[in-house]
C-alpha atoms as one frame of an Amber mdcrd trajectory, in Angstrom:
protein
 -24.291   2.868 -12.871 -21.788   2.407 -10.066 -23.457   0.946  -7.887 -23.047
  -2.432  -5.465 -24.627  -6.024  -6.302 -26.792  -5.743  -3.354 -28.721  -2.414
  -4.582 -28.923  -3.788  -7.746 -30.938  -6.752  -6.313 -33.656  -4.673  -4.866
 -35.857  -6.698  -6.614 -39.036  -6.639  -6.744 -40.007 -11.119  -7.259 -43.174
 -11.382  -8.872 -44.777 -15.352  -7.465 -45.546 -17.792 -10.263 -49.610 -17.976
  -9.763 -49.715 -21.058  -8.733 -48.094 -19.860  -5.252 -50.614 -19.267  -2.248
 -50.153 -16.103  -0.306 -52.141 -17.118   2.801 -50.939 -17.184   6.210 -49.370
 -20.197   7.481 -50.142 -20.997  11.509 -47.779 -24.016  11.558 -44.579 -22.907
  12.737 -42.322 -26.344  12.257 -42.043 -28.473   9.659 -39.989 -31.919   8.979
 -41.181 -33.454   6.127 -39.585 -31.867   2.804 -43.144 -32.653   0.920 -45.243
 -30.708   3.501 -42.866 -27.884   3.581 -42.992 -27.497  -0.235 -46.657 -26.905
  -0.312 -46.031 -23.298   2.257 -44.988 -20.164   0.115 -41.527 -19.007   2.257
 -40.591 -22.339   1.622 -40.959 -22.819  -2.390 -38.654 -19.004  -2.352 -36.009
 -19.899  -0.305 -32.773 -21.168  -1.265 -29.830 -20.392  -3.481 -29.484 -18.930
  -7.161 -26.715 -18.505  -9.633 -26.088 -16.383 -12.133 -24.917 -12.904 -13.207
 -25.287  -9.496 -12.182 -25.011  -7.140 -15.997 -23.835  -3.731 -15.521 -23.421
  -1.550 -19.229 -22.949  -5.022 -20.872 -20.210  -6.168 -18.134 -21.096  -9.783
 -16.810 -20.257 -10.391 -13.125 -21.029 -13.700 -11.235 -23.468 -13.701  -8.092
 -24.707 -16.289  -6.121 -27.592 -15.412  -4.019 -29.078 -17.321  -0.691 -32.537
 -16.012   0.322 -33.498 -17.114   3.558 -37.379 -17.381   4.891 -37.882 -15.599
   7.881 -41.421 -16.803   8.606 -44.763 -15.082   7.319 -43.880 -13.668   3.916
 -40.362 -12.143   5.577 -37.157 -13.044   3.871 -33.378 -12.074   3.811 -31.737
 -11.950   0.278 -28.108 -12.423   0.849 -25.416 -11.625  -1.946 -21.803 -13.095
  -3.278 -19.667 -12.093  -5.644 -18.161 -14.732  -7.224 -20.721 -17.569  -6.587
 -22.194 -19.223  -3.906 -19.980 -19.786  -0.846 -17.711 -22.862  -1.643 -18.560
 -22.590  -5.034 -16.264 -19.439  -5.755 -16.924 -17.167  -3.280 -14.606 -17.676
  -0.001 -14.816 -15.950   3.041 -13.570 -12.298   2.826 -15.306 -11.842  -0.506
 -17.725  -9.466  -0.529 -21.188 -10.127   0.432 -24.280  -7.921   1.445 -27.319
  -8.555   2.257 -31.028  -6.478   2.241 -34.628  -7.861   3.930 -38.068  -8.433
   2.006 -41.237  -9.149   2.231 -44.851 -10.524   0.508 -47.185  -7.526   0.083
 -50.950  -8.417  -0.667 -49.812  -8.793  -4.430 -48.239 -11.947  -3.795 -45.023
 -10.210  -4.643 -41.798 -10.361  -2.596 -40.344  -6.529  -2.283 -36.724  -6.168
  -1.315 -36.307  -2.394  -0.075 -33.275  -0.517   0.217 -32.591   3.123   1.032
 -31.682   4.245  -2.533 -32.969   6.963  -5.011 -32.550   5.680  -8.338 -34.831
   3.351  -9.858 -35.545  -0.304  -8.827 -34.722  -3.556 -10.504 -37.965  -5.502
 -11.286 -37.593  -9.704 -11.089 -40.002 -12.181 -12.210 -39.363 -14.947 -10.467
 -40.849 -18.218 -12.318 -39.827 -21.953 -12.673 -36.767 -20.919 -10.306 -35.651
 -18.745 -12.565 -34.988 -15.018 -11.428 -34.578 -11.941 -14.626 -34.474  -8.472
 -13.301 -34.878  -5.433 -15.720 -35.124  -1.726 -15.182 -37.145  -0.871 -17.930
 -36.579  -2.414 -20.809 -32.432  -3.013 -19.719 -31.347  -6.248 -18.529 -29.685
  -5.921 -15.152 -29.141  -9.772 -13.689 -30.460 -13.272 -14.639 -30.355 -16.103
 -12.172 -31.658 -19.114 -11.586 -32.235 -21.634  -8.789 -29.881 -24.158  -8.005
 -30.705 -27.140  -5.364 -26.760 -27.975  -4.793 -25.927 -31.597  -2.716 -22.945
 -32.483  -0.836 -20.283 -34.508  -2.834 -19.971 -37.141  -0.286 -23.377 -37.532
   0.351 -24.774 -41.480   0.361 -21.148 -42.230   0.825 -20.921 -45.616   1.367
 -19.243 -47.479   4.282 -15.608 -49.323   3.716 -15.746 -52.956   4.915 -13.737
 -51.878   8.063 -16.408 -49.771   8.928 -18.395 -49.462  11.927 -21.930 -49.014
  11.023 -23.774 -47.219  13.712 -26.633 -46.221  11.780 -28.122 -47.704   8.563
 -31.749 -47.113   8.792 -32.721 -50.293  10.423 -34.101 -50.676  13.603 -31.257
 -52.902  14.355 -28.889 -50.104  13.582 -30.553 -48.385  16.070 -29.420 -50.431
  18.992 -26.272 -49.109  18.549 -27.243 -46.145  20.575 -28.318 -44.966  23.928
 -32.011 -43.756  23.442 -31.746 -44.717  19.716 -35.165 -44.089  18.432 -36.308
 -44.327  14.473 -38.701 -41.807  13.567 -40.188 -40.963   9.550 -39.352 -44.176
   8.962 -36.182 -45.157   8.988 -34.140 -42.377  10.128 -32.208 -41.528  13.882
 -33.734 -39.625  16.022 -31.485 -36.606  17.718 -30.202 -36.837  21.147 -28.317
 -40.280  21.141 -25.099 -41.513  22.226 -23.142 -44.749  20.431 -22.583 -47.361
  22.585 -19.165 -47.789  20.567 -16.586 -45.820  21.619 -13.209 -44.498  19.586
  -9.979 -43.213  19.501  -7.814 -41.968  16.210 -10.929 -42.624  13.343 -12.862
 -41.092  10.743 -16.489 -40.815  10.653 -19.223 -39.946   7.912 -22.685 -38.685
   9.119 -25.832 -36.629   7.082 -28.274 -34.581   9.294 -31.061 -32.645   8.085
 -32.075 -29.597  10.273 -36.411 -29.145  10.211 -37.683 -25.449   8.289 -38.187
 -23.625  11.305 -38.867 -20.069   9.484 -40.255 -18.405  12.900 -37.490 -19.103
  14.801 -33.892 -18.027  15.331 -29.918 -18.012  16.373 -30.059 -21.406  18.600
 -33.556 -22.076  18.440 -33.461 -22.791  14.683 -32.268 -26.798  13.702 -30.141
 -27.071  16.797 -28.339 -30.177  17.420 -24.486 -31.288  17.490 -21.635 -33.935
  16.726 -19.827 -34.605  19.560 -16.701 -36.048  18.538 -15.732 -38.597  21.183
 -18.158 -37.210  23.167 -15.446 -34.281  23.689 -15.375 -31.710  20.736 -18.903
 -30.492  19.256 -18.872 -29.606  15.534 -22.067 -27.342  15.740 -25.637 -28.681
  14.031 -27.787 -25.552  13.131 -30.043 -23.935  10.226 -27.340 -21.529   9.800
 -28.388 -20.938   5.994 -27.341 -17.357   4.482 -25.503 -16.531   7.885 -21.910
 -15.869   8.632 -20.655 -18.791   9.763 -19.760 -18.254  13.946 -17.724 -20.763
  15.903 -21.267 -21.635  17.414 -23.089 -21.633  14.199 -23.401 -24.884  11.716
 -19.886 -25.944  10.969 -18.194 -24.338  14.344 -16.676 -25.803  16.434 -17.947
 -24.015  20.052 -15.321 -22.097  21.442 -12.592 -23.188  19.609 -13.287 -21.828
  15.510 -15.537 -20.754  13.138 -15.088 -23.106   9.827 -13.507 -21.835   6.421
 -16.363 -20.944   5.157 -20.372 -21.454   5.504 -21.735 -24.404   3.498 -24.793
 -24.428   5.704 -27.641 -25.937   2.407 -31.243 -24.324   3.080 -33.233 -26.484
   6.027 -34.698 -30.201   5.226 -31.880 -30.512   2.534 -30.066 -33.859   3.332
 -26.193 -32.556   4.488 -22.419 -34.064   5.228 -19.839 -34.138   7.869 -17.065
 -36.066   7.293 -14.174 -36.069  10.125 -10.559 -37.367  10.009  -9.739 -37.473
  13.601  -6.654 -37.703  15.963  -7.426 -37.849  19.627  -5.578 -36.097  22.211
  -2.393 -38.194  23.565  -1.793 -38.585  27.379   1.376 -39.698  29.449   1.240
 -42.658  32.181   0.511 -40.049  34.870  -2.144 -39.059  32.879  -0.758 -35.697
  31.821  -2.245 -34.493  27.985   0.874 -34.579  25.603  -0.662 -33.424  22.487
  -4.355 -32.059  21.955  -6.453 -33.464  19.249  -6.692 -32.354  16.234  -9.263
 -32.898  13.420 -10.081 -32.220   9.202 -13.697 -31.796   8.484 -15.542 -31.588
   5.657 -19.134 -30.408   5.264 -20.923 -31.048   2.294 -17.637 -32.030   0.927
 -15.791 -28.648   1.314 -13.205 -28.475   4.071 -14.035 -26.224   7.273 -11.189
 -27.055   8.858  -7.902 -28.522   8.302  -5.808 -30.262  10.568  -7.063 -27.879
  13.408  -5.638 -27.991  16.678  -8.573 -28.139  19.436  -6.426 -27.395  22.644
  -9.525 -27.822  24.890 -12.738 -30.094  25.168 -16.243 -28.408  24.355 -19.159
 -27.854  27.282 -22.094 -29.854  27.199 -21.026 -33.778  27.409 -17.660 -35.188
  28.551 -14.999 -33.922  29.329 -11.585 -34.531  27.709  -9.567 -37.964  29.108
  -6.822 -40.222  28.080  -9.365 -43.324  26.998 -11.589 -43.721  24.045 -15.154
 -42.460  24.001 -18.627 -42.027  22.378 -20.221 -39.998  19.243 -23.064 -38.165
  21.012 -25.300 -36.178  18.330 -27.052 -34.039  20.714 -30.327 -32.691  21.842
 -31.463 -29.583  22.047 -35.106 -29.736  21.655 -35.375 -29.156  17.762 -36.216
 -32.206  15.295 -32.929 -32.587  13.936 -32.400 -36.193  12.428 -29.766 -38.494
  10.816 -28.837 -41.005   8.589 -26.013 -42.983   7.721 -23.649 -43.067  10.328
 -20.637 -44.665  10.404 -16.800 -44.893  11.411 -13.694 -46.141  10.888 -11.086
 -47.043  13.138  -7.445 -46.334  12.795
């Protein structure tokens, strides 16, 4: 059959039994072990494997994104998951589902030839049509490569999960223990220096676009790197990984929501004259969740929504924006 990846994943993803089908009123949740026990939650996330057309293998990764009560978005690449073999460009498609009364998740598409059954068990996905094998995947729970990266000795520690740590920062607040709360600003400021930070964005399945894990890393207070539950989208200048305004990154390695995630940032600030004249803009190299975004870019202007771009050093602000985003650590070195 010639036909694309994405109609050959109209699947039809029978639950393991053991799944409850029952509404959920909650709409927010920040605590991986609370989210686990809610239905969109236990589906979501990424598989790998292959998609078998008349005995010809092809790789697929596959992101399936909850949408909040029993909706979902199943999201195809050829090639792998993005970072992982697919880059942006590939091709990609993507088809919506839903839980019917079954407990089953049904992926429609406008096609007349026969649909792909899946059991999906033990995070494993097998589709058949009939007695033919047509894809096998199975669930894959990837983590960033620099993640618990630890500090150098000439590091700044901003944040270490102490409540000391969090005197570092304007309005620094510990919540769940021991990590940062969103919406703080370091009382350290910095020029020319890298910087390693993990966020986690809440599961937030009702909501969406900006309203969904917002937050941001405000490099010197001046350039935001975008903070979002952009999972299974295309990756926007003001989508998780952006940088507002200025560009979208290389590709989106936004992991599913309450997964513990990386930005790591070689920066060179903007140079200035004595007359206080901008000679050079900044420019910056960031990896998240150990794959590049960007590199080297050029940002010839600030970004709204904290300070404005100046000659001196200035703060890491990892903003607010109403959602429970929250951190852990945080730290920098100077150049």
């Amino acid at each position: 059959m010639n036909r694309t990846i994405a109609v050959m994943l109209a699947w039809i993803c029978t639950l393991a039994a053991a799944m409850s089908v029952q509404a959920e009123e909650k709409k927010e949740w920040i605590d991986p072990a609370e989210a686990a026990k809610v239905v969109d939650y236990q589906i979501q996330g990424e598989y790998v494997g292959d998609f078998i057309d008349d005995g010809e293998r092809t790789k697929i990764g596959l992101q399936i994104i909850a949408l909040g009560g029993g909706k979902f978005r199943a999201v195809s690449f050829t090639g792998g998951l993005p970072g992982a073999g697919w880059k942006r460009g590939d091709k990609t498609e993507a088809v919506e589902g839903a839980l019917n009364d079954k407990g089953q998740v049904v992926f429609k598409l406008e096609d007349d030839e026969a649909t792909a059954v899946a059991s999906f068990k033990d995070g494993k996905l097998i589709a058949a049509q009939g007695d033919r094998l047509v894809a096998q995947l199975e669930k894959v729970n990837r983590k960033s490569s620099t993640l618990g990266l630890k500090p150098p000795k000439n590091a700044v520690i901003l944040f270490d999960g102490s409540a000391e740590s969090a005197q570092n920062w304007l309005r620094g607040q510990i919540v769940l223990g021991n990590l940062l709360r969103h919406d703080v600003e370091s009382k350290e400021k910095f020029r020319d220096h890298t910087l390693h930070l993990e966020f986690r964005t809440p599961f937030m399945p009702y909501a969406r676009g900006q309203g969904r894990g917002n937050s941001g890393m405000y490099v010197q207070g001046r350039y935001e790197c975008q903070i979002l539950d952009s999972f299974g989208l295309d990756g926007k200048n003001n989508e998780c990984g952006g940088i507002y305004s200025i560009s979208e990154p290389l590709v989106n390695m936004a992991l599913p929501p309450l997964v513990w995630q990386t930005y790591d940032v070689d920066f060179t600030a903007a140079r200035y004259d004595d007359a206080g004249k901008k000679t050079s803009n900044a420019r910056v190299t960031i990896k998240h969740n150990g794959v590049v975004i960007h590199d080297n870019l050029e940002l010839p202007h600030g970004t709204p929504g904290k300070h404005p771009e100046g000659p001196g050093p200035d703060i890491l602000y990892l903003q607010g924006h109403g959602n429970p985003v929250v951190f852990r650590n945080v730290w920098a070195v100077k150049k």
